[in-house]
PQR file of N, CA, C, O and H, with PARSE charges and radii, in Angstrom:
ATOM      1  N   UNK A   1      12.113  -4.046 -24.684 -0.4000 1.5000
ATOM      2  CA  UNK A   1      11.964  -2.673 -24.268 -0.0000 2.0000
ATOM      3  C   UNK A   1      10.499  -2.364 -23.948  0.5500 1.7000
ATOM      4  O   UNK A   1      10.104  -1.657 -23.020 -0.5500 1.4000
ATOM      5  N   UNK A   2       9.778  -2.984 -24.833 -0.4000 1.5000
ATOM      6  CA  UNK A   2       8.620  -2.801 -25.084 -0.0000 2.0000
ATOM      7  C   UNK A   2       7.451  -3.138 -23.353  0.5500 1.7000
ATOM      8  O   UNK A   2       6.379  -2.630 -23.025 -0.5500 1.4000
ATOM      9  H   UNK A   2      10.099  -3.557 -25.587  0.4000 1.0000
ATOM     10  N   UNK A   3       8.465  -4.345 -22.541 -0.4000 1.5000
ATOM     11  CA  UNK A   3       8.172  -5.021 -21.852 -0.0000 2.0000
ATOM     12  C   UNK A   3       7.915  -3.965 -20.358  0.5500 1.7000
ATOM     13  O   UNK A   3       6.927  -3.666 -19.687 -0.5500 1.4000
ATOM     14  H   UNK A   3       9.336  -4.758 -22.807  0.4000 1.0000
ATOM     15  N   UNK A   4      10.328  -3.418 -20.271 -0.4000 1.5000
ATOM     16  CA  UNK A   4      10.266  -2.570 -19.188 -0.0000 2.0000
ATOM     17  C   UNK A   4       9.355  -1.685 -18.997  0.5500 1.7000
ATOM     18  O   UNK A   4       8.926  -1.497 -17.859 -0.5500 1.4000
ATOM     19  H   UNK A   4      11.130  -3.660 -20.816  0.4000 1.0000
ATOM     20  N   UNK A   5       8.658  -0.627 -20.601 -0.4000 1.5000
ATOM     21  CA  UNK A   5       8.321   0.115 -20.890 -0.0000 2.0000
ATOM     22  C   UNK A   5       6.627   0.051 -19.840  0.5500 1.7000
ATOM     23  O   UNK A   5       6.296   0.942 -19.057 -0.5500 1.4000
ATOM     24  H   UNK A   5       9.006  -0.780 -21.526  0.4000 1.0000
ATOM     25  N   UNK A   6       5.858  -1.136 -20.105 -0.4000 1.5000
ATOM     26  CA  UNK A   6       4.637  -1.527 -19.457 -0.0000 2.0000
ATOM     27  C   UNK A   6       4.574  -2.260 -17.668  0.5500 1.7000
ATOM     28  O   UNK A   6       3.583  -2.562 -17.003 -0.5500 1.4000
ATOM     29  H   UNK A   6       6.126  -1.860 -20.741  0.4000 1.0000
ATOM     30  N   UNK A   7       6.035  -2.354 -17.323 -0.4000 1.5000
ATOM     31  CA  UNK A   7       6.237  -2.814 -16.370 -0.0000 2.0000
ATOM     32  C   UNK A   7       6.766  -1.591 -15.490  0.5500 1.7000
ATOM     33  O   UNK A   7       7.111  -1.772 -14.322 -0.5500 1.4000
ATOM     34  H   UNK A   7       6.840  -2.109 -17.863  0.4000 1.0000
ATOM     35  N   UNK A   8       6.814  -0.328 -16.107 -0.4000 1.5000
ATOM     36  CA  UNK A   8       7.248   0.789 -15.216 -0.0000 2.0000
ATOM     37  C   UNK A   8       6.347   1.984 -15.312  0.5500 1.7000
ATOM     38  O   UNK A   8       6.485   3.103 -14.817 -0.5500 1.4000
ATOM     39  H   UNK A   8       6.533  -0.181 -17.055  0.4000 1.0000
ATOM     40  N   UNK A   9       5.339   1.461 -16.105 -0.4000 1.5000
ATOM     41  CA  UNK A   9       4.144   2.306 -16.231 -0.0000 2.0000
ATOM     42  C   UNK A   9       3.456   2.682 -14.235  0.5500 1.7000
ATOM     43  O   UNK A   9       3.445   1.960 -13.238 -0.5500 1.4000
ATOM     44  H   UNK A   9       5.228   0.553 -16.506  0.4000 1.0000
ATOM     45  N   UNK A  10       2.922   4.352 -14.511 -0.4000 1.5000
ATOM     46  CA  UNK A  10       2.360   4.389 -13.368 -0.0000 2.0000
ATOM     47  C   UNK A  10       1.830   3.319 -12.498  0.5500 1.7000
ATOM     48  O   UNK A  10       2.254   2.779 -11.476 -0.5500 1.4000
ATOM     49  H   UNK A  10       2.931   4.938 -15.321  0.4000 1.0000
ATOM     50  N   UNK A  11       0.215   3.111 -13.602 -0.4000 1.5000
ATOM     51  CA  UNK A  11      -0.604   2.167 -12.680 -0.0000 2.0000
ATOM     52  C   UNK A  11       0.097   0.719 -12.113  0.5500 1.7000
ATOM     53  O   UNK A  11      -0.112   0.238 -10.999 -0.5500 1.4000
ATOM     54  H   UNK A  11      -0.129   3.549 -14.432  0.4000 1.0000
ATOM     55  N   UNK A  12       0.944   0.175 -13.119 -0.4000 1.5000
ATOM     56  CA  UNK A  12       2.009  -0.398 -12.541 -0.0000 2.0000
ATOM     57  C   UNK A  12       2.685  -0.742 -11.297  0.5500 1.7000
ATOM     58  O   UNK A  12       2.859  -1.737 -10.593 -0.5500 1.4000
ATOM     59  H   UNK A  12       1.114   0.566 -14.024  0.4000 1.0000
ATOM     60  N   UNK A  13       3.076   0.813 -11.322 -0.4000 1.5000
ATOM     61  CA  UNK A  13       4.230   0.614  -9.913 -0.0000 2.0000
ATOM     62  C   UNK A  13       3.476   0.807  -8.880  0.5500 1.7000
ATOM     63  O   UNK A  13       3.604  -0.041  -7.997 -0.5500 1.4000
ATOM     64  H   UNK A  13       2.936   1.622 -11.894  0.4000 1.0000
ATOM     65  N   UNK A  14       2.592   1.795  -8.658 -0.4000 1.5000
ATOM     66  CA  UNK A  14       1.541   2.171  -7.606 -0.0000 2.0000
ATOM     67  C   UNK A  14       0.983   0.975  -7.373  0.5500 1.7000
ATOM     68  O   UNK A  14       0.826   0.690  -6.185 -0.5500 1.4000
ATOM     69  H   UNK A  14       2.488   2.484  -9.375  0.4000 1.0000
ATOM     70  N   UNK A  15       0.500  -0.118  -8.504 -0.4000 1.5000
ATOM     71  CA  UNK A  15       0.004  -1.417  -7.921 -0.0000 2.0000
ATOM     72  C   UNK A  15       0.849  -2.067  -7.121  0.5500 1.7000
ATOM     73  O   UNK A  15       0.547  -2.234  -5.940 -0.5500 1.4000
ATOM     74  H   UNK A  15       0.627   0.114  -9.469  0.4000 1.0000
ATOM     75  N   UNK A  16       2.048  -2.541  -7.640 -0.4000 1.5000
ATOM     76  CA  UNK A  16       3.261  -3.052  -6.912 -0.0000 2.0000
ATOM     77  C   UNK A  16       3.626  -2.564  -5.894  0.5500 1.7000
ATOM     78  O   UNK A  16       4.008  -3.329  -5.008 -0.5500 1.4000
ATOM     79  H   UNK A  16       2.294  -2.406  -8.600  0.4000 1.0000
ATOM     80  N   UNK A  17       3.636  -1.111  -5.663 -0.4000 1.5000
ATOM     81  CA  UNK A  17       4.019  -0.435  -4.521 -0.0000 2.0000
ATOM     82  C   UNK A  17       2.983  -0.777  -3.444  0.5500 1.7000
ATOM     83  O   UNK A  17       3.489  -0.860  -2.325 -0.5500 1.4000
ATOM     84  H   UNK A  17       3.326  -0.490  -6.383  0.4000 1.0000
ATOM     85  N   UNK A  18       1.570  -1.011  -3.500 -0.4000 1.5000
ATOM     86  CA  UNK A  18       0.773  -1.459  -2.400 -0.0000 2.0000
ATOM     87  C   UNK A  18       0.546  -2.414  -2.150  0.5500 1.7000
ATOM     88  O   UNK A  18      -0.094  -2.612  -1.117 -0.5500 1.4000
ATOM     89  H   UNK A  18       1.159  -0.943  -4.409  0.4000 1.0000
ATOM     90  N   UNK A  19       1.029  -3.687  -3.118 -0.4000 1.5000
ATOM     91  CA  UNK A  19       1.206  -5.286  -2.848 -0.0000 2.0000
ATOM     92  C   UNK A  19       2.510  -5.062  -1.796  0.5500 1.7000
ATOM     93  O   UNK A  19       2.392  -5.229  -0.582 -0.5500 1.4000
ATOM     94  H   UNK A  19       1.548  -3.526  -3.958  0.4000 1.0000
ATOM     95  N   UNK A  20       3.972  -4.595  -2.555 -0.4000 1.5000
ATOM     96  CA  UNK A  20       4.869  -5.174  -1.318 -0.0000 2.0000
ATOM     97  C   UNK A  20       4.679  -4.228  -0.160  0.5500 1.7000
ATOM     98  O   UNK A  20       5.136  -4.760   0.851 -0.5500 1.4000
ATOM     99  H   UNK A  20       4.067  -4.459  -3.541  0.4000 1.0000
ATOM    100  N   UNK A  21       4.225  -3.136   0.066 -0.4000 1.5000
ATOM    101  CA  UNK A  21       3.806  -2.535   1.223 -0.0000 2.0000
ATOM    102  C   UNK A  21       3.334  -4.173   2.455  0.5500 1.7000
ATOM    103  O   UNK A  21       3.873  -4.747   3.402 -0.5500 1.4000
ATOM    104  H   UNK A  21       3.853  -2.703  -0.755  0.4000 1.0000
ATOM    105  N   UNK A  22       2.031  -4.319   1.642 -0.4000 1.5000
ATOM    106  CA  UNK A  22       1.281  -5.425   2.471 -0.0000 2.0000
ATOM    107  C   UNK A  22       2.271  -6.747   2.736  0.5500 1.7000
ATOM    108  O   UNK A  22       2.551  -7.277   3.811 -0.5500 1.4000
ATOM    109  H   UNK A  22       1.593  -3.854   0.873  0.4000 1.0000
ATOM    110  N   UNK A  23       2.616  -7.023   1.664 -0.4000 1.5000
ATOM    111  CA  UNK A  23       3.697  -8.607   1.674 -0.0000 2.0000
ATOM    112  C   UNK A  23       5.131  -7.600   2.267  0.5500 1.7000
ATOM    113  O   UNK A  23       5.554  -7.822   3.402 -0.5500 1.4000
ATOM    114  H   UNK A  23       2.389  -6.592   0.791  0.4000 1.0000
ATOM    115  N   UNK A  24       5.406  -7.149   1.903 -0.4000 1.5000
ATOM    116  CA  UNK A  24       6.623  -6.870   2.731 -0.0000 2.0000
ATOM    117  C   UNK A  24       6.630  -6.779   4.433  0.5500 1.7000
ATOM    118  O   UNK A  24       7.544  -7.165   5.162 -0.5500 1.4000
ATOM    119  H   UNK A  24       5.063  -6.969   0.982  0.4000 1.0000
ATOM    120  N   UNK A  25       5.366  -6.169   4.844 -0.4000 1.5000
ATOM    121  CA  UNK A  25       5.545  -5.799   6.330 -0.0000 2.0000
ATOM    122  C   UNK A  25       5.361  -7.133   6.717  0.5500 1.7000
ATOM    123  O   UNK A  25       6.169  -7.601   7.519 -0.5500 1.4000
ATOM    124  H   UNK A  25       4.624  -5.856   4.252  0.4000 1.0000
ATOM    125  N   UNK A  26       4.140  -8.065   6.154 -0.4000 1.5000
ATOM    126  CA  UNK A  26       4.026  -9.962   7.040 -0.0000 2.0000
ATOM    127  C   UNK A  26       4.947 -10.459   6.594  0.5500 1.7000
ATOM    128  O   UNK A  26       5.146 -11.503   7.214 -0.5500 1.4000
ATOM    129  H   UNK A  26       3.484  -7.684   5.502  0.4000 1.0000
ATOM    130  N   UNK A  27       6.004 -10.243   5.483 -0.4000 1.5000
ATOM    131  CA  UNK A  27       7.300 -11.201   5.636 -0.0000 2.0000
ATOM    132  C   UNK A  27       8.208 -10.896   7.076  0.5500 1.7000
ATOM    133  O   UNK A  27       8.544 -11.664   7.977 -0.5500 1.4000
ATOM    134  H   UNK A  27       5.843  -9.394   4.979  0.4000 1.0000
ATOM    135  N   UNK A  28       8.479  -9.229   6.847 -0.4000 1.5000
ATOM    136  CA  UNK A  28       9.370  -8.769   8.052 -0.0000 2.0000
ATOM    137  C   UNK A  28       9.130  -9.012   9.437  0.5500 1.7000
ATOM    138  O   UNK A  28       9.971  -9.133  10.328 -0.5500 1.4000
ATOM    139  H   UNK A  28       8.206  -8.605   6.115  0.4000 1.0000
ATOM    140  N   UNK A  29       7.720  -9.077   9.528 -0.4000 1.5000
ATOM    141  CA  UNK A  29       7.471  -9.779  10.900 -0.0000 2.0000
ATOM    142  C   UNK A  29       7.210 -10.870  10.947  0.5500 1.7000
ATOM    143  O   UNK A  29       7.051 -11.277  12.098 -0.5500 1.4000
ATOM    144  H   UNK A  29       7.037  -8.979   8.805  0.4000 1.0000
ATOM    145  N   UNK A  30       7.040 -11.828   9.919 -0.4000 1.5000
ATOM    146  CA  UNK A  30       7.861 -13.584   9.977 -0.0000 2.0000
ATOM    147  C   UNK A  30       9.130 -13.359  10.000  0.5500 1.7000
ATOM    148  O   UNK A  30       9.693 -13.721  11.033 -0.5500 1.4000
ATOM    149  H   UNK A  30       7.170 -11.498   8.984  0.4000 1.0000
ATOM    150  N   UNK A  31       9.734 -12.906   9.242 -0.4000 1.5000
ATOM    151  CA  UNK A  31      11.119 -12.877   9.428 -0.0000 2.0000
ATOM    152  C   UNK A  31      12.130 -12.763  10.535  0.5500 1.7000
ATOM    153  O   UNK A  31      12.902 -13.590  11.022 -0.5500 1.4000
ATOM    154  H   UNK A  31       9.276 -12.611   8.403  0.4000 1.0000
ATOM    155  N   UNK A  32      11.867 -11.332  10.821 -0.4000 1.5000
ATOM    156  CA  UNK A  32      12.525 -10.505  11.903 -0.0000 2.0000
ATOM    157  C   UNK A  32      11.983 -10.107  13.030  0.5500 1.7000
ATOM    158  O   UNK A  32      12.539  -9.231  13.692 -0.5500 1.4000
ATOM    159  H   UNK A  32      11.239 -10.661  10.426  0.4000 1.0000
ATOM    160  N   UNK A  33      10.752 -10.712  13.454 -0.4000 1.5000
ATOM    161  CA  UNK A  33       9.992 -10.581  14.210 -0.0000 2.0000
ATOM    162  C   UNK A  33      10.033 -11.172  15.822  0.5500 1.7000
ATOM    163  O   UNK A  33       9.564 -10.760  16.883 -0.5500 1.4000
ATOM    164  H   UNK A  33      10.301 -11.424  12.916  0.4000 1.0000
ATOM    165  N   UNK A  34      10.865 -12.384  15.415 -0.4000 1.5000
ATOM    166  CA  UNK A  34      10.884 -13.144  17.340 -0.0000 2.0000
ATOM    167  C   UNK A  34      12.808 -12.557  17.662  0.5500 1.7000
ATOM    168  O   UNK A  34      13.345 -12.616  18.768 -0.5500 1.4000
ATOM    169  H   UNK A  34      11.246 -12.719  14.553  0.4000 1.0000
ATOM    170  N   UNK A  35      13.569 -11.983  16.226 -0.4000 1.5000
ATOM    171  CA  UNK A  35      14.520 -11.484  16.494 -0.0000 2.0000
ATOM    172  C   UNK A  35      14.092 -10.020  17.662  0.5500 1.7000
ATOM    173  O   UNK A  35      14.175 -10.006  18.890 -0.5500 1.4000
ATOM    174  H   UNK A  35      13.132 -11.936  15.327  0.4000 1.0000
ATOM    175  N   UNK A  36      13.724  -9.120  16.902 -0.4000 1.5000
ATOM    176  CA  UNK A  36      13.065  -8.139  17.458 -0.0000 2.0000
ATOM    177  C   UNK A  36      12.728  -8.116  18.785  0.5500 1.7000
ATOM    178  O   UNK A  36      13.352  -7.310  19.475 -0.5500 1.4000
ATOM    179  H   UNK A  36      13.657  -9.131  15.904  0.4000 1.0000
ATOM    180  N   UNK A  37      11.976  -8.733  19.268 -0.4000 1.5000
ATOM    181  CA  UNK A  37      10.521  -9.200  19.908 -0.0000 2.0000
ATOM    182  C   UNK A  37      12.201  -9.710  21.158  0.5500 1.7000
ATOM    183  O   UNK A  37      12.147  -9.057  22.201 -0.5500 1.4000
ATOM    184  H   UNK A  37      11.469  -9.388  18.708  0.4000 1.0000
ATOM    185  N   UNK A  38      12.992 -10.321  21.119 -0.4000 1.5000
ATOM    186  CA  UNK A  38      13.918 -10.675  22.078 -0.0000 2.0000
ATOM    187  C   UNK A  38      15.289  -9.657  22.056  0.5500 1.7000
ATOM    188  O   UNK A  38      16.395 -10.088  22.383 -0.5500 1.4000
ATOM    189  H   UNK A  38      13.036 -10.852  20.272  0.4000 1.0000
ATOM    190  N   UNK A  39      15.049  -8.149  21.596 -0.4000 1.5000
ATOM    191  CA  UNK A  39      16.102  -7.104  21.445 -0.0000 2.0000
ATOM    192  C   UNK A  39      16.737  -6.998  20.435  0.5500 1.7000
ATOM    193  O   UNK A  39      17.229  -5.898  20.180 -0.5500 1.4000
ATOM    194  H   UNK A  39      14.151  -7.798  21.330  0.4000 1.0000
ATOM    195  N   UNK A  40      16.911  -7.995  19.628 -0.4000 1.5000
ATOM    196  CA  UNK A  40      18.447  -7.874  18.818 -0.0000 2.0000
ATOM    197  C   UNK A  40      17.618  -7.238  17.851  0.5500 1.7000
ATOM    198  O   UNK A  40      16.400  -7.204  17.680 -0.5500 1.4000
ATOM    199  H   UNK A  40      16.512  -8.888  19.835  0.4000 1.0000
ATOM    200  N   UNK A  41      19.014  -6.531  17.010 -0.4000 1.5000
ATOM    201  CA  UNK A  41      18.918  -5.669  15.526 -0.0000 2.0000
ATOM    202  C   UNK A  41      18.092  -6.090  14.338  0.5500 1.7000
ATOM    203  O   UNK A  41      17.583  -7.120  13.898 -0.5500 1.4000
ATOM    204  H   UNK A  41      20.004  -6.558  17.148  0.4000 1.0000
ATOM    205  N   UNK A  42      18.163  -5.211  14.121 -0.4000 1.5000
ATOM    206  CA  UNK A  42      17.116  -5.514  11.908 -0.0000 2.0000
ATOM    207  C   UNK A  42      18.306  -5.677  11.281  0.5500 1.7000
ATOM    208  O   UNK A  42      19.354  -5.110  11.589 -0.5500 1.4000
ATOM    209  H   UNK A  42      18.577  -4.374  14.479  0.4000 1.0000
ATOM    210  N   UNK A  43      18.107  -6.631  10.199 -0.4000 1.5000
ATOM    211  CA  UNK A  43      18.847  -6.648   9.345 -0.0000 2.0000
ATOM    212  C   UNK A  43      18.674  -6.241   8.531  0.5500 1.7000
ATOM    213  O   UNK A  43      17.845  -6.914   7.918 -0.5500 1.4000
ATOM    214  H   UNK A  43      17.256  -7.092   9.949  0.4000 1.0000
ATOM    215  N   UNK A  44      19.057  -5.170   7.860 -0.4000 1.5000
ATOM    216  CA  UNK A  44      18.568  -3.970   6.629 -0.0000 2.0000
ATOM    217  C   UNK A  44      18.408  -4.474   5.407  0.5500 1.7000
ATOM    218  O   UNK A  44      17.550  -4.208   4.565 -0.5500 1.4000
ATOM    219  H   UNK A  44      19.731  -4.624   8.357  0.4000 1.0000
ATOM    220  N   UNK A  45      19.426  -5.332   5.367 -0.4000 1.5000
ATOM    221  CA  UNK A  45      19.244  -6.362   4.062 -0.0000 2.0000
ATOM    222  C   UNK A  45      18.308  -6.585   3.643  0.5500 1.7000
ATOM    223  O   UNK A  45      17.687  -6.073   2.711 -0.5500 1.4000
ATOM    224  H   UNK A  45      20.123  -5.549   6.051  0.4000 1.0000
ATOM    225  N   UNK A  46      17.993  -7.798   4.629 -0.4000 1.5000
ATOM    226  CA  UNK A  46      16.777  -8.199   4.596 -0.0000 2.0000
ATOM    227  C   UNK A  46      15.459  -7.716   4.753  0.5500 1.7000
ATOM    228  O   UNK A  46      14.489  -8.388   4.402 -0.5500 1.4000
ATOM    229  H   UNK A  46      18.497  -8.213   5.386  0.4000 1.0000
ATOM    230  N   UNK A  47      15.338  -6.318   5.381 -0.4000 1.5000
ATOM    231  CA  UNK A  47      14.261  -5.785   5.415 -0.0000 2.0000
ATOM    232  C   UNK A  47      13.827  -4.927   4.134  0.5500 1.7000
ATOM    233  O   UNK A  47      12.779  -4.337   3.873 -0.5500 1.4000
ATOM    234  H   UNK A  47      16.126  -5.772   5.666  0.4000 1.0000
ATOM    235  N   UNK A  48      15.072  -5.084   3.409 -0.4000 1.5000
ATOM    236  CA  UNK A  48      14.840  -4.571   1.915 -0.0000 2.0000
ATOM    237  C   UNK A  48      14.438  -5.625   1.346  0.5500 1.7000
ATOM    238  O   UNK A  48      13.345  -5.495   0.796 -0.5500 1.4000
ATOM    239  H   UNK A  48      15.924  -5.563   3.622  0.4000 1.0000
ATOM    240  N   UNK A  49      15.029  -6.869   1.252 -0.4000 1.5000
ATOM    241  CA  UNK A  49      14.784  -7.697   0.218 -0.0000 2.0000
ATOM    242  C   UNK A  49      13.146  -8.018   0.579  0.5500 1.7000
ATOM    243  O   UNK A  49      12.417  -8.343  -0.359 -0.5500 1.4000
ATOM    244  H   UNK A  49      15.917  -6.975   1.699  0.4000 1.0000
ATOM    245  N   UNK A  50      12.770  -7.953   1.501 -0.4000 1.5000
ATOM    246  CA  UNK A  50      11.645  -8.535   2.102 -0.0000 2.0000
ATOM    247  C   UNK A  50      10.436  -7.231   1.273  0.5500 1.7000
ATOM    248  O   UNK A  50       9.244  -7.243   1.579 -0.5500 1.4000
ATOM    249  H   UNK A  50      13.362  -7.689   2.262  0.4000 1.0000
ATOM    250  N   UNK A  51      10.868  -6.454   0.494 -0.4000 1.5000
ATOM    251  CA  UNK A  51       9.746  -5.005   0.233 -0.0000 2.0000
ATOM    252  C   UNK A  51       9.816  -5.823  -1.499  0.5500 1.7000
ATOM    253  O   UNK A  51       8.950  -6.191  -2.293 -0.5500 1.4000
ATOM    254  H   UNK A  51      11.836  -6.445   0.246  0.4000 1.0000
ATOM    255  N   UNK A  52      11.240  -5.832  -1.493 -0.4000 1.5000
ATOM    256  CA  UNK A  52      11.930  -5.489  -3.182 -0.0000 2.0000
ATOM    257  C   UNK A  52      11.157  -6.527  -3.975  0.5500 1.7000
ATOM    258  O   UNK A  52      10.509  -6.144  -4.950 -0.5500 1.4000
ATOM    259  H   UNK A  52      11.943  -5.533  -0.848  0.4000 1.0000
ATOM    260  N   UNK A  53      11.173  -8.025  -3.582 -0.4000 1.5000
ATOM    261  CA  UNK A  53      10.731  -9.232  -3.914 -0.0000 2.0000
ATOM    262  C   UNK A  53       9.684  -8.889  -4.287  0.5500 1.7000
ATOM    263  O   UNK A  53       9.647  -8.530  -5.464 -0.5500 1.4000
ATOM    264  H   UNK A  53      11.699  -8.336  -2.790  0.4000 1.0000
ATOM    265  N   UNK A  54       8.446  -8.841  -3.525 -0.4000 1.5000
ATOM    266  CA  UNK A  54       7.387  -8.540  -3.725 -0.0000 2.0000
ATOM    267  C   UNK A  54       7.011  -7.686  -4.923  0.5500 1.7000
ATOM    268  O   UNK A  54       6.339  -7.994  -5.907 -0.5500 1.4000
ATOM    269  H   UNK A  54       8.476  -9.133  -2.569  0.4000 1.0000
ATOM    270  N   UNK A  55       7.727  -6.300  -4.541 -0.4000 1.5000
ATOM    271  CA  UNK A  55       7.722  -5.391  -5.773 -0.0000 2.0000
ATOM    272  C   UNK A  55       8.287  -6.412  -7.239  0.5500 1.7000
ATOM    273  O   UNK A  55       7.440  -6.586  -8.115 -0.5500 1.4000
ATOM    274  H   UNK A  55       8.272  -6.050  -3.741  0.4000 1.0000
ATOM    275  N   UNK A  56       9.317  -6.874  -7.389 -0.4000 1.5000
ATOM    276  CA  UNK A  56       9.466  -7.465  -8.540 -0.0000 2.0000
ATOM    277  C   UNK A  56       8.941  -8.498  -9.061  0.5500 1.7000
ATOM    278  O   UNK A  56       9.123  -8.945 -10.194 -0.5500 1.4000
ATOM    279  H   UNK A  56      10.005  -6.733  -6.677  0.4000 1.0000
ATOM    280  N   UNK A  57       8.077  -9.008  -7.980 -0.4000 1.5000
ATOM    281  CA  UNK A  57       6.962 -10.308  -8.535 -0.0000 2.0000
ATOM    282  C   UNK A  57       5.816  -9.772  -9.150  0.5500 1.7000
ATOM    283  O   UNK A  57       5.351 -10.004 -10.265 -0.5500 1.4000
ATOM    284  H   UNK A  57       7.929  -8.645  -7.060  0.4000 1.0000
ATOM    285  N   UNK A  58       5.346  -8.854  -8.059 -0.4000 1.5000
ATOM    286  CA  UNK A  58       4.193  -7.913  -8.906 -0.0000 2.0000
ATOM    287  C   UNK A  58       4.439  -7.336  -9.899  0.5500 1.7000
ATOM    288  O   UNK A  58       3.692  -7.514 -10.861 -0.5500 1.4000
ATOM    289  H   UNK A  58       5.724  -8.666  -7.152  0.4000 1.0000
ATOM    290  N   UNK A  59       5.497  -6.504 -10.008 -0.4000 1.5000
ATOM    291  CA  UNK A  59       5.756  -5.599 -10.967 -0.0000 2.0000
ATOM    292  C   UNK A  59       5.763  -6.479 -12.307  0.5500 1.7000
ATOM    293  O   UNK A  59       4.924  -6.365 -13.200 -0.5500 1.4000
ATOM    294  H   UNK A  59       6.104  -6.359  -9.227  0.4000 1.0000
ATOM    295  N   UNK A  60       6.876  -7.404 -12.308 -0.4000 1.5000
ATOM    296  CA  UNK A  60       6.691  -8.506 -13.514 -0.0000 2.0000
ATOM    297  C   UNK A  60       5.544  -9.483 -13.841  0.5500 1.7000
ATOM    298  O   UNK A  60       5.427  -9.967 -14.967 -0.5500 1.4000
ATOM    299  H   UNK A  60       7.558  -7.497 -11.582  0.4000 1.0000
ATOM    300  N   UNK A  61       4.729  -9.748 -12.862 -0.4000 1.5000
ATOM    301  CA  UNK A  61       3.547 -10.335 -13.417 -0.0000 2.0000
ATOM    302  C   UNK A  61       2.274  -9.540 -14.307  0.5500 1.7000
ATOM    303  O   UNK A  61       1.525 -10.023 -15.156 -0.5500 1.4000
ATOM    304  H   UNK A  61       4.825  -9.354 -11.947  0.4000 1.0000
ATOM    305  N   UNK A  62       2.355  -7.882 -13.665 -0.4000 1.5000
ATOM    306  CA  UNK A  62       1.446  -7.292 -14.408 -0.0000 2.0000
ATOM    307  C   UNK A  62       2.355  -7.155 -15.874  0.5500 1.7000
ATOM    308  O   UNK A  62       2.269  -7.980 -16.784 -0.5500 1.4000
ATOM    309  H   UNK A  62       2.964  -7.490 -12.975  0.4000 1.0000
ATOM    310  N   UNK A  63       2.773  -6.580 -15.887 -0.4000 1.5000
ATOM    311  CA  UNK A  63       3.730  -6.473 -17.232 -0.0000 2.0000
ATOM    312  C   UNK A  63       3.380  -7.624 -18.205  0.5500 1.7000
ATOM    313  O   UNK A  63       2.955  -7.432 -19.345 -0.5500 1.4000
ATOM    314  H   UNK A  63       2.843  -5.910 -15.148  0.4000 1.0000
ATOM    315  N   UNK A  64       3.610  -8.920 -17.614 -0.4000 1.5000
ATOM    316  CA  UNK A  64       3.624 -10.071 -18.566 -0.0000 2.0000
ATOM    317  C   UNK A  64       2.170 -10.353 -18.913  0.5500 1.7000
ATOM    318  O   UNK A  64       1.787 -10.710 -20.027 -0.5500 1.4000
ATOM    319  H   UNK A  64       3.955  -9.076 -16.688  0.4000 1.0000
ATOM    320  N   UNK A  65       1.286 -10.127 -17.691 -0.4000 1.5000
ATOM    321  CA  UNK A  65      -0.143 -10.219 -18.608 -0.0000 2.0000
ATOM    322  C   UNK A  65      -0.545  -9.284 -19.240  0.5500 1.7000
ATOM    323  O   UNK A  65      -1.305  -9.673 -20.127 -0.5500 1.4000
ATOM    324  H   UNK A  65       1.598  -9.837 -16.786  0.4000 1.0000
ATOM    325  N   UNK A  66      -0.357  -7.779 -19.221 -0.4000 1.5000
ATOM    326  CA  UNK A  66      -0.935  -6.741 -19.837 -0.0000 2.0000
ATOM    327  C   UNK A  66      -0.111  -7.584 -21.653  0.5500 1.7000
ATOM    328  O   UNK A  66      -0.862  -7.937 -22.563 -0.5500 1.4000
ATOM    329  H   UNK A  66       0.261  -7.463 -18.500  0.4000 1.0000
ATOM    330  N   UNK A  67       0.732  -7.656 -21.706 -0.4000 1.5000
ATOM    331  CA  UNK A  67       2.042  -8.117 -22.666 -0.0000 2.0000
ATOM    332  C   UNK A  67       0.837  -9.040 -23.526  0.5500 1.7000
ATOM    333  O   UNK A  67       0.259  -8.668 -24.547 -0.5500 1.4000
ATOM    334  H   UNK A  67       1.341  -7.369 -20.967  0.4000 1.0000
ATOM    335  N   UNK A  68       0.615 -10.527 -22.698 -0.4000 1.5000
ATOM    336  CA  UNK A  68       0.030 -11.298 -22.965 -0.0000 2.0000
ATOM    337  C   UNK A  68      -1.569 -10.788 -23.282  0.5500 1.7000
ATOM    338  O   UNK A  68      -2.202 -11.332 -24.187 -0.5500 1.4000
ATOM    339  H   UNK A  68       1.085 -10.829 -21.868  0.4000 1.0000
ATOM    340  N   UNK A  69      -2.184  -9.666 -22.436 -0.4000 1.5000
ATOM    341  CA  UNK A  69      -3.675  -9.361 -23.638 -0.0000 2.0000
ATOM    342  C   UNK A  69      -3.493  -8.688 -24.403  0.5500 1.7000
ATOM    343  O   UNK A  69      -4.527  -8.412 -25.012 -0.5500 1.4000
ATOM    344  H   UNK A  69      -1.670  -9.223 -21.701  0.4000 1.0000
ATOM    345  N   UNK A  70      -2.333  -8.037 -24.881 -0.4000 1.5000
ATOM    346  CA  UNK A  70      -2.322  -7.182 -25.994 -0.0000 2.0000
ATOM    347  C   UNK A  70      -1.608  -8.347 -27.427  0.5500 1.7000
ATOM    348  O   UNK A  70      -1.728  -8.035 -28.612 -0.5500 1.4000
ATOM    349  H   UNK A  70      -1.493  -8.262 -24.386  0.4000 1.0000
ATOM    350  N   UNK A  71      -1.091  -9.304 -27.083 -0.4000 1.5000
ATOM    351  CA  UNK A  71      -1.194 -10.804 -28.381 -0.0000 2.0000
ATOM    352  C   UNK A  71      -2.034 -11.057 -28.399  0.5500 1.7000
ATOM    353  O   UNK A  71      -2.348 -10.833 -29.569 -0.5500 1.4000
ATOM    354  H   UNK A  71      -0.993  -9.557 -26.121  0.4000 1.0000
ATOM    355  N   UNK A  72      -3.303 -11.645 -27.668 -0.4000 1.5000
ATOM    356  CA  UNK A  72      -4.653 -12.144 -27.788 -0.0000 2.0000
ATOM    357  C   UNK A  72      -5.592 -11.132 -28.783  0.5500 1.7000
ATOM    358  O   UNK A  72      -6.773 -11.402 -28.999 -0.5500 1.4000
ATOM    359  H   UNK A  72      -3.048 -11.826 -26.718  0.4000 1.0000
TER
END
């Protein structure tokens, strides 16, 4: 609990929120980009998963080190 609790903290998410901002938009245009670029559709899916990832890598890595300097 203790974990979600530091992993949903403000400074937290606002961090996460401006990592997958950045990693989300250069995945989507690796991704979906020569789709695009030749007419065809977005895939919504994927243009989520492509934000979400990011957010949950960040989000869980700060968590686990804040976690980890407060044992030290």
């Amino acid at each position: 609990m203790e974990f979600f609790k530091v992993a949903t903290a403000r400074k937290n998410v606002l961090a996460s929120f401006k990592i997958c901002l950045v990693v989300g938009t250069i995945l989507n245009l690796i991704n979906q980009g020569p789709t695009l670029y030749d007419g065809g559709s977005i895939s919504w899916i994927h243009l989520i998963m492509n934000y979400a990832v990011p957010f949950c890598v960040s989000s869980f890595s700060a968590a686990k080190n804040q976690m980890a300097m407060k044992c030290d």
